[in-house]
Residue, then its C-alpha position, 0 to 999 in steps of 0.5 A: x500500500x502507498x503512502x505519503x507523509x505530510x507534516x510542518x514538524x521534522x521531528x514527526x515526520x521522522x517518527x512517522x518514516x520509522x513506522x512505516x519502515x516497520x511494516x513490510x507493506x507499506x511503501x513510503x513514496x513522499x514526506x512533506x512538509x506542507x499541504x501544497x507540495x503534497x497536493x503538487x505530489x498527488x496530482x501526478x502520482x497514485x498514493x493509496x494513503x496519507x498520514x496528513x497532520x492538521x495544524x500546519x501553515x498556509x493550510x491546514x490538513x482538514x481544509x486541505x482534503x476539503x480542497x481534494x477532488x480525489x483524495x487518497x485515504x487519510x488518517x490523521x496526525x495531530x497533537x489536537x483531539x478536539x478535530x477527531x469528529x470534525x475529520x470523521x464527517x470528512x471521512x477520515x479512515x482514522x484519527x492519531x494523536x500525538x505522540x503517537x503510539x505503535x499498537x495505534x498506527x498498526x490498528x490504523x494501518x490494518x483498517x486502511x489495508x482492509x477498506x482498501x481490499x474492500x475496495x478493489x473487490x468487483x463493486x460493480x456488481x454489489x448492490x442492494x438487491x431487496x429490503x424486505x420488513x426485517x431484513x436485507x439482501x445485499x449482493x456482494x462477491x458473486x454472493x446474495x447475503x440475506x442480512x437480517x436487521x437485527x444482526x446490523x451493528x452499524x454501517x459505515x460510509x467510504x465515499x461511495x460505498x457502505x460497509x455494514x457490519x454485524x458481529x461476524x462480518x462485514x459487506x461492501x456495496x456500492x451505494x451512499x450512506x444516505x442512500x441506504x438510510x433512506x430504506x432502512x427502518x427509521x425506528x431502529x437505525x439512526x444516522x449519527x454522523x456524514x459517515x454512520x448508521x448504527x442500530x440503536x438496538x445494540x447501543x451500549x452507552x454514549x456521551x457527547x461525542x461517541x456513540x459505543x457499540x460492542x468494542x466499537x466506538x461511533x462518532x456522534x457528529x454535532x449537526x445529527x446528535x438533537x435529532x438522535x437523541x429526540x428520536x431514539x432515547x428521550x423517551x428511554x432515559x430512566x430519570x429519577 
């Protein structure tokens, strides 16, 4: 998988550069240190995944992949949490704060790696076939996968795909996130963020920036959580 670096800071980019050194399936084709010699880079070149840092000068990293018409997959390096859902509803695979640690760039690593593998799945023919009252059909690999609501744990947007979720699978299909919430029954599936669906049958708790499903965790994005919490639990809440 191909990869850039890009970093106001020396010192971070050479951390990033001995991490990737340390997984064999990375290949490191640039590091810069600002946005426009990034963008110049991307124009020519196919990079499969950038490690992009947010505060930088001139331009920073979240305005930077607004300003990309087609953005490699981008996972996030800053010393600043408080971005985390703000580079989600931009569909950032990931979100690293420094100082980064190892266990936390290879889970990165490995969820890049396996959105790309998804994506270079035959898409064209995934899709979904039939909604029916408590379940669906998605058709996916040559295969009709009957999914039954209930299993749903969450889905995920990838640009123009969906990633659905339950406990032991994931399917890929061609279609938006608002595409496939429109179908699905509003009194069970909530979107939560630009990117996400969850089933708010299988919500273990939440707060005011996550929603946590199994090991999961969901980013509640600002401009749908009133409409979550309205529909989905006011009228749940034990009060004392």
């Amino acid at each position: 998988m191909t990869c850039i670096i890009v970093d106001d800071e020396p010192l971070a980019r050479q951390g990033m550069e001995l991490n990737i050194a340390n997984v064999s399936t990375l290949q490191l084709l640039g590091s810069f240190s600002n946005a426009l010699a990034a963008s110049d880079f991307l124009r020519k070149e196919n990079v499969d995944l950038m490690f992009l840092d947010i505060n930088m000068p001139e331009l920073s990293g979240l305005d930077f992949l607004k300003s990309l018409r087609e953005a490699p997959m981008v996972v996030f390096t800053t010393a600043y949490p408080q971005y985390a859902l703000e580079s989600y509803e931009l569909e950032a695979i990931d979100y690293l704060v420094k100082p980064i640690r190892i266990e936390r760039f290879l889970k990165a690593v490995n969820k890049a790696e396996n959105y790309l593998k998804l994506l270079q799945q035959d898409s064209n023919n995934s899709q979904v076939e039939k909604i029916e009252d408590d379940y669906v059909f998605i058709k996916a690999d040559r295969k009709y996968f009957k999914i039954y609501f209930k299993d749903i744990l969450y889905i995920e947007g990838l640009k123009d795909y969906v990633v659905i979720y339950t406990s032991d699978n994931k399917i890929i299909t061609s279609m938006n996130v608002k595409t496939i919430a429109a179908q699905l029954p509003p009194a069970i599936f909530a979107r939560v963020s630009k990117s996400y669906i969850v089933n708010t049958l299988h919500i273990s708790s939440f707060d005011n920036e996550l929603i946590y499903i199994n090991n999961h965790e969901i980013p509640l994005g600002q401009s749908f959580k009133d409409d979550f919490i309205k529909q989905h639990i006011d009228g749940k809440i034990v009060r004392r």
